[in-house]
C-alpha positions as CSV (number, residue, x, y, z in Angstrom):
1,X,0.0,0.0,0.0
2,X,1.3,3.5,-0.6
3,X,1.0,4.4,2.9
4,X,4.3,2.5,3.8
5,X,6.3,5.8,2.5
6,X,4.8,8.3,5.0
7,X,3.7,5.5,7.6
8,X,6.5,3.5,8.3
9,X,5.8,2.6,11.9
10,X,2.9,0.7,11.0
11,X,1.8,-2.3,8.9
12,X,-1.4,-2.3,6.8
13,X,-3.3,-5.1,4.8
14,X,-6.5,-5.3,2.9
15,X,-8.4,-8.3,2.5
16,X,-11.5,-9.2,0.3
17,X,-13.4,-12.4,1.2
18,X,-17.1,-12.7,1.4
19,X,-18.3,-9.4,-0.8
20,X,-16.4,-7.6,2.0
21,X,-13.5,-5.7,2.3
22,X,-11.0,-6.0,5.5
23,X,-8.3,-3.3,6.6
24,X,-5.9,-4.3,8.9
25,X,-3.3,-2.1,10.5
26,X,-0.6,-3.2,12.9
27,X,1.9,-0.5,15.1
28,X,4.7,-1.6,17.6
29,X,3.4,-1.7,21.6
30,X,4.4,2.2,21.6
31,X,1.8,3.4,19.0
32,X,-0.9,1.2,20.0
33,X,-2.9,4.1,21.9
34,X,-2.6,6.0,19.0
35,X,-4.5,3.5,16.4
36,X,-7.0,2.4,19.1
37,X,-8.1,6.0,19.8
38,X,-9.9,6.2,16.4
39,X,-10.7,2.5,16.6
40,X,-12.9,2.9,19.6
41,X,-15.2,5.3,17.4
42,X,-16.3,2.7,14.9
43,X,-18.8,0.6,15.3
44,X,-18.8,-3.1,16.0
């Protein structure tokens, strides 16, 4: 993904399976407040 060049502590995929589409991001233990912040705004 094209975000590797001005996100290079993190780790992003993207899945389709199903007729649905999957993001997943990964960050080292120091960054993880930062990604769940957002996170907890989405809904389950």
């Amino acid at each position: 993904m094209r975000e590797t060049g001005c996100c290079s502590s993190s780790t992003s995929g993207l899945t389709a399976a199903g007729g649905a589409l999957r993001l997943s991001v990964e960050v080292a233990d120091a960054h993880t407040e930062v990604l769940d912040a957002p996170a907890r705004r989405l809904p389950s």
